[in-house]
C-alpha positions, 0 to 999 in steps of 0.5 A: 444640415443647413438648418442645423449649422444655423442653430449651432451658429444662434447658440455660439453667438449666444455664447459669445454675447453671454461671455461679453455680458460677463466681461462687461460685469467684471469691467463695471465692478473693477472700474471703481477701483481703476476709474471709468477710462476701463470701460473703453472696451469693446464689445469682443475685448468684453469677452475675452474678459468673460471668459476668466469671470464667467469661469470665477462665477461657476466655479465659486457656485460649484462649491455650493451647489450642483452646476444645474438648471437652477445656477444654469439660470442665474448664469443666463440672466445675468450674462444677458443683463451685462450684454444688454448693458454693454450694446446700450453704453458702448458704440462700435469704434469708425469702421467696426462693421466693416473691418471687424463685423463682416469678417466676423460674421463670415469667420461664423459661418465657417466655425459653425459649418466646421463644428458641426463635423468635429469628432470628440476627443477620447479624453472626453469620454476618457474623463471630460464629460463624466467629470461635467456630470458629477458638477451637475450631480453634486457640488465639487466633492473633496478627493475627486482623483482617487475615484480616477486620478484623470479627475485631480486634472484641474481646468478651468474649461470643465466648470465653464462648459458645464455652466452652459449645459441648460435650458437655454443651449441644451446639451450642446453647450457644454460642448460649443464653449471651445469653437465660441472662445475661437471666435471671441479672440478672432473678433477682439483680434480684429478689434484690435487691428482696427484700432491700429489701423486708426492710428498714426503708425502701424506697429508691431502689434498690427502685424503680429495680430494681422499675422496670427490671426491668418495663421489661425484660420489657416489652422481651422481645419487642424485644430479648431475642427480637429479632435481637440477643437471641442469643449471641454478639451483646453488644449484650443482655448489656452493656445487661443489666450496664449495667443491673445496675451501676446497681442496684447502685451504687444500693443501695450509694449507699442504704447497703447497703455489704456488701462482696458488693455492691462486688464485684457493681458491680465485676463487673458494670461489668467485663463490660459493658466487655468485652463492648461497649465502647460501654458505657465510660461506665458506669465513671462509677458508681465516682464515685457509690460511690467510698468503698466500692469503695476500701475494698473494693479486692480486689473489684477483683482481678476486674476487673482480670483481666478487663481485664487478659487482654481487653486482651491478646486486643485486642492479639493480635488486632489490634496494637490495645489498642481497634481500631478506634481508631487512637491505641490501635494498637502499629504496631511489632507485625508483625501489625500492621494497615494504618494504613488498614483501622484508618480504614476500619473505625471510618468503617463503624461509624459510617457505618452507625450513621448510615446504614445503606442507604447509608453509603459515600454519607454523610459521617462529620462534619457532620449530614447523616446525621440524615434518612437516620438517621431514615428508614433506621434508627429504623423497625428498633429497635422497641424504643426506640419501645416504650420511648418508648410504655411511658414515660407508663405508668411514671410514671402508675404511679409515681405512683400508688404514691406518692399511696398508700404515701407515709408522709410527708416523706423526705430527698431524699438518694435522690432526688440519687442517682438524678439522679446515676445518670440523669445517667450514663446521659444520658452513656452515650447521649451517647457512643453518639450522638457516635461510633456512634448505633445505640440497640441500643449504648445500650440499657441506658442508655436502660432505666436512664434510664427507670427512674430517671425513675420512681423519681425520680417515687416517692421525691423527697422521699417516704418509704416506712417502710410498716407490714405491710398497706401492704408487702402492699398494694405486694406484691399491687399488684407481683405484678399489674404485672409479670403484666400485663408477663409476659402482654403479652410472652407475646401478643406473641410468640404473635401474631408466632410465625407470623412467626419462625423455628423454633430457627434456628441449628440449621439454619445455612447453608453456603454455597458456597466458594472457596478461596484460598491462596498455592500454598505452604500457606496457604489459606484459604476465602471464600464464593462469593457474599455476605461470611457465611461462616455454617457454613463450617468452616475460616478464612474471610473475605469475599472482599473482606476477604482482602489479597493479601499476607496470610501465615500465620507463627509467632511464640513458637510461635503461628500468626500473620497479618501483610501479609508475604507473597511471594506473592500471595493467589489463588484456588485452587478452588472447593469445595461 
């Protein structure tokens, strides 16, 4: 096993320098429009960029192409070529390697270590994989949602993983984007610290950061190396980006108005869109900044092609701009879905949010859900309870760092911008629990929500203009906090190790199938008992999704699926 964590510890790193090669891409193409002051960035804040570029590449090349070795190829090359060009134009910053590169090289280790035993996600087999299959098959067919109405989930984590699956990382890539997006952020959260650390005055985007970044590595063990953690599940990345945009729009709230900054809210609020949409609420950060960001309105460019071309896929897939909500559906496209599965898909989501033993049973209005929420689906997102638990601790440390680096009376100027941030992210957890309150669709709000608490805690009225001992006193306190934070994530995992699954999606099952078609052509596969189509490789859908008047068609030279078939969907043969 030790062997093993070191190759999944090489391949998240490539990974990660891939996605800095991307961002680094983005950065030179936009700087001619914003001038050279945007390549200021650092090497980890070039892969938080990457992320939102690498995933406009593999999305525009699905319209054209399968998402295989070929584009696979193109992908790698250029992302080497863009980190070649980024280690050899930027120099890490005074103190990069001792306050960003060790903490990130140990954080490595453990995400490694912890990826290694992370069990997949049922909607990885659910939908998930067989969707990355199809992208790798074919370009991205139109009406996708009527072969399974879970495929019209548009997510910018299902082109982007599936990119990664090629000669360089093998099927491990499409699985390992999740825990290296994990790392990025950790990394451009140092960065950022750093950077802060620099300056004359501590503000509230250093506590915010230093906060929320020990409110994630306390949450390893619940989120990245929980069911959830692995790619191509969005709910850890768009927590992770929500996370982020915060941050950032902080330290531009606090005076950091580099342009680099604008772009690196920008990119961040734009993948946390696109890969889940619950995150939307995020947006509300541009009000916060928003003198900034229209000053610097080619960061802009990013995240409109981002939306731009996920917006399109929406469409392609489901004749909807944000399926499953009805008011966004075109009906006049001819892949359009029924009015009715758009009705019924929304209802599940969060019928089952609510009530996930038995959500046909409850009803989508009124409050009769809450006792059957609490009973059948808190107990099994640990992670809020953990938070909850880790709360107390936050602010007692918070605390303590103020009786003991407080310097004297600060504006209350930082303190007004983290209530702002808070209350954003009070609103995010609000929509989260009006339409669909899964805590796992919120958990980056909640993580900011608790960060911003303890920075208020710190700085409200504090200021922090610290002289050299008392900026070693905080150095020497930080490494010490976040070791203990480190050392409890790594107990955990070692403790329940027993218990978990050992490099699971190397052994993915293949179940038994029937095969289905129309006896002129079209055929299709379902799996013979269960919905999970797993590692069956061709298209595939629960038996129970497939409509019997499902037709295969082309439009403008692309496969298409519409409700317009002659014949009826049968069941042909059964195959092993």
């Amino acid at each position: 096993m030790p062997a093993t964590v070191l190759l999944l510890l090489w391949k998240l790193l490539l990974i990660c320098l891939l996605l800095a090669g991307w961002g680094w891409l983005a950065i030179q193409v936009l700087a001619r429009f914003s001038g050279p002051s945007m390549r200021s960035i650092a090497w980890f804040e070039a892969a938080v960029v990457g992320a939102p570029a690498a995933y406009l590449f593999a999305a525009c090349a699905a319209l054209f192409w399968p998402l295989g070795p070929a584009v696979d190829v193109a992908f790698t090359l250029a992302g080497f070529a863009g980190a070649a060009h980024l280690l050899w134009k930027r120099r890490p910053e005074a103190g990069w390697f001792g306050w960003v590169g060790l903490p990130w090289v140990t954080l490595s280790g453990l995400v490694a270590w912890g990826t290694a035993h992370t069990p997949l996600n049922y909607d990885a087999g659910l939908y998930q994989l067989p969707f990355a299959r199809l992208l790798e098959l074919e370009p991205l067919s139109f009406g996708l949602a009527n072969v399974h109405a879970r495929f019209g989930f548009n997510s910018a984590m299902l082109p982007l993983s599936a990119v990664f699956r090629g000669p360089l990382l093998g099927e491990d890539g499409l699985f390992l984007v999740g825990p290296a997006l994990w790392l990025i952020v950790a990394g451009a959260t140092l960065e950022l610290l750093n950077a802060e650390w620099t300056g004359k005055r501590l503000g509230p985007a250093f506590w915010f950061g230093w906060f929320g970044l020990a409110v994630w590595i306390f949450l390893l063990h619940d989120t990245a190396f929980s069911w959830f953690g692995l790619s191509p599940s969005a709910d850890l990345a768009a927590g992770l980006y929500v996370f982020y945009a915060s941050l950032t729009a902080l330290a531009i709230a606090g005076g950091s108005g580099a342009p680099h900054r604008t772009l690196l809210l920008t990119a961040a609020i734009t993948f946390a869109m696109v890969a889940k949409l619950s995150s939307a609420p995020v947006l509300l950060l541009l009000i916060l900044v928003f003198r900034p960001v229209w000053r610097q309105r080619a960061a802009a460019l990013l995240g409109a092609g981002a939306v731009g071309i996920w917006t399109l896929h929406a469409v392609i897939l489901s004749g909807c701009v944000a399926f499953p909500f009805m008011s966004t559906c075109i009906g006049s496209l001819p892949w359009a879905l029924d009015p009715e599965v758009v009705t019924i898909s929304f209802d599940l989501i969060r019928s089952f949010a609510r009530a996930p033993a038995n959500p046909e049973t409850w009803p989508v209005t009124g409050w009769d859900w809450l006792p059957a929420w609490r009973r059948d689906l808190l107990p099994h997102r640990q992670f809020l309870f953990a938070l909850l638990r880790l709360l107390p601790w936050l602010l007692a440390a918070a605390l303590a760092m103020r009786w003991v680096l407080r310097t004297g009376a600060g504006d209350w100027h930082g303190a007004r911008a983290l209530g702002a941030v808070g209350a954003i992210q009070l609103a995010g957890m609000t929509s989260v629990f009006l339409s669909a309150p899964d805590p796992r669709f919120a958990i980056g709000f909640l993580v900011n929500l608790a960060a911003a608490t303890a920075a208020m805690a710190v700085c409200a009225g504090a200021g922090f203009d610290l002289k050299p001992n008392a900026r070693r006193r905080l150095g020497w306190m930080s490494a010490v906090l976040l070791t203990g934070f480190v050392l409890q994530a790594a107990a955990w995992l070692y403790l329940s190790i027993p218990s978990r699954p050992a490099l699971a999606w190397r052994s993915l099952p293949r179940p038994a199938a029937i095969q289905m078609g129309d006896g002129e052509g079209f055929t299709l596969s379902a799996p013979a008992e269960g919905g999970q189509c797993w590692a069956i490789d061709d298209l595939c859908s629960p038996l129970h999704e497939i409509p019997p008047n499902l037709t295969r068609r082309r439009w403008a030279g692309r496969t298409g699926y519409a409700l317009q078939g002659e014949r009826p969907i049968r069941r042909l043969e059964q195959q092993n």
